[in-house]
N, C-alpha and C positions, 0 to 999 in steps of 0.2 A: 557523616555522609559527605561524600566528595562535593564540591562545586565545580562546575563546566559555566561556561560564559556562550551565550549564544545575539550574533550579531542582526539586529535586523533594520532597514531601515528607516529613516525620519517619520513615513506615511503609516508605516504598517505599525509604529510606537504610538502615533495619534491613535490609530483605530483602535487599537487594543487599551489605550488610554478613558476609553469610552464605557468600557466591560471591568472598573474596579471591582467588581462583583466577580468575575472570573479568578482561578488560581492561576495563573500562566505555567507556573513551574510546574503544578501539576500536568496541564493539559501537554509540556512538552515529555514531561515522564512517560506517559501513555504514548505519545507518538513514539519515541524511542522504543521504547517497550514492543509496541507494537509492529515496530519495523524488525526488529531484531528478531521477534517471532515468525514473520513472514519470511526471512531470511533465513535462518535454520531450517523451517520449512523443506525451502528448495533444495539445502544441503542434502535434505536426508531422504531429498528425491533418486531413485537409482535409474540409469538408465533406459531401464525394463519402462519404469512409471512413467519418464520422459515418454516412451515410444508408446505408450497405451495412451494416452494424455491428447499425445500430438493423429491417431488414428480414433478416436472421440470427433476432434475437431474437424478432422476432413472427411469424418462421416457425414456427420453435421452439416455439413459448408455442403457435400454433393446433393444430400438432399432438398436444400433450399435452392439450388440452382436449378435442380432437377424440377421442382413444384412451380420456381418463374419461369421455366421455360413455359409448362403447360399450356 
């Protein structure tokens, strides 16, 4: 398995020095992991999805503006 080196600093190495009971490597596995999936995600958004996505949300948005004005 490759190793990556991840820099963090003085303060954030106390706190995490606190959680020996925690895997670190693990938990930054998952965050990679997990970005990476978020990220293909939006690759394999198409335009179309973009434009259903973004007329959702300004549905959305006119009706709540619509019910504070009331």
């Amino acid at each position: 398995m490759p190793t990556i080196t991840v820099n963090v600093d003085d303060a954030l190495k106390e706190r995490m020095e606190k959680h020996p009971e925690i895997n670190w490597s693990e938990v930054t596995r998952q965050a990679i992991r997990n970005k990476i999936e978020k990220l293909e995600l939006i690759d394999e958004l198409t335009d179309a999805d973009a434009d259903e996505i973004a007329a959702k949300i300004n549905e959305s948005a006119r009706k709540r503006l619509e019910e504070e004005s009331e």
